[in-house]
Phi, psi and omega in degrees: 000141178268333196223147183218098167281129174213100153078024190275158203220140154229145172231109179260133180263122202247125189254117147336333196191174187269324158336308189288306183283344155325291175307334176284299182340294183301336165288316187286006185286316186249038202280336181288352178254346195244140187237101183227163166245133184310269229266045184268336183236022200203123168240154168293132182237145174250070128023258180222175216205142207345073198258150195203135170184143171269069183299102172299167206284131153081011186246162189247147191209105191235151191280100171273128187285117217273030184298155186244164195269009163240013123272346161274329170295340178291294218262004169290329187299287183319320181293287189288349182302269162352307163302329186055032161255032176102208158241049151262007159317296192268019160245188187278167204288341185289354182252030223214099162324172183281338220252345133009287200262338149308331162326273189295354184269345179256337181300293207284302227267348177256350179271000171255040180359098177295133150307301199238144181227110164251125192216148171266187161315333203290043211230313192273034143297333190264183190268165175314326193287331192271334166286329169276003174283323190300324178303304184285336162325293184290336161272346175288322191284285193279040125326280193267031181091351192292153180278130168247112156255082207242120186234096214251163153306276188264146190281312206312348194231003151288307190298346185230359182238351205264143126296349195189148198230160161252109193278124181239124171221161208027100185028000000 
């Protein structure tokens, strides 16, 4: 196996209110003097639950995002605002140039501000103006925690988007 998922699990704690999360706060603050239970202010929503999976050497795998479709309407505007393609919005994606369709594939995977954001080279498909919007993009998501995995052309922006880099040499 090239790649081994194992048992991965996310949990988002979902508040009625910004009250509610104030108050767990405040509880774990104080937590030796005050006797609460986490989920007097919280309920658990489950991202995903024991995922398991296996990539072989040469096999292709795609991930689908389980979005409901009055979430992707919210988020269209931005998504096309973000591609910057126009009215090549409404034909179809097969009349969609490479640095197009890189666009807009970076547009939908980065406006659902992702836990984990993986992006390849294909980022220098597009003109110079569009790779530093992408750029600031990726530092704003990880800014706000998201994990960046980035396997770039240029070093100049590992260095500037990377805390740490993996050096690969003879394999």
């Amino acid at each position: 196996m090239i790649i081994s998922i194992r048992n991965v699990t996310k949990m988002y704690r979902v508040y009625a209110d910004l009250r509610d999360r104030l108050k767990e706060y405040l509880c774990h603050v104080f937590r030796g003097f005050m006797k609460v239970k986490d989920h007097e202010f919280a309920r658990a929503f489950w991202a995903l639950r024991g995922i398991s999976f296996e990539v072989k050497k040469g096999e292709s795998i795609g991930i689908i995002l389980g979005s409901t479709q009055k979430e992707i309407d919210a988020k269209f505007d931005e998504v096309e605002a973000f591609a910057e393609i126009g009215s090549f919005i409404d034909r179809p994606v097969k009349t969609y140039s490479r640095g197009m369709m890189v666009g807009l594939d970076f547009a939908v995977q980065t406006v659902i501000e992702p836990d984990i954001l993986i992006v390849d080279e294909a980022l220098s498909a597009g003109d110079f103006f569009f790779a530093q919007k992408c750029a600031t993009r990726m530092r704003e998501l990880r800014e706000r925690g998201t994990t960046l995995l980035y396997v770039p052309h240029d070093m100049s922006l590992v260095r500037d988007l990377c805390e740490r880099a993996v050096y690969l040499r003879q394999g």
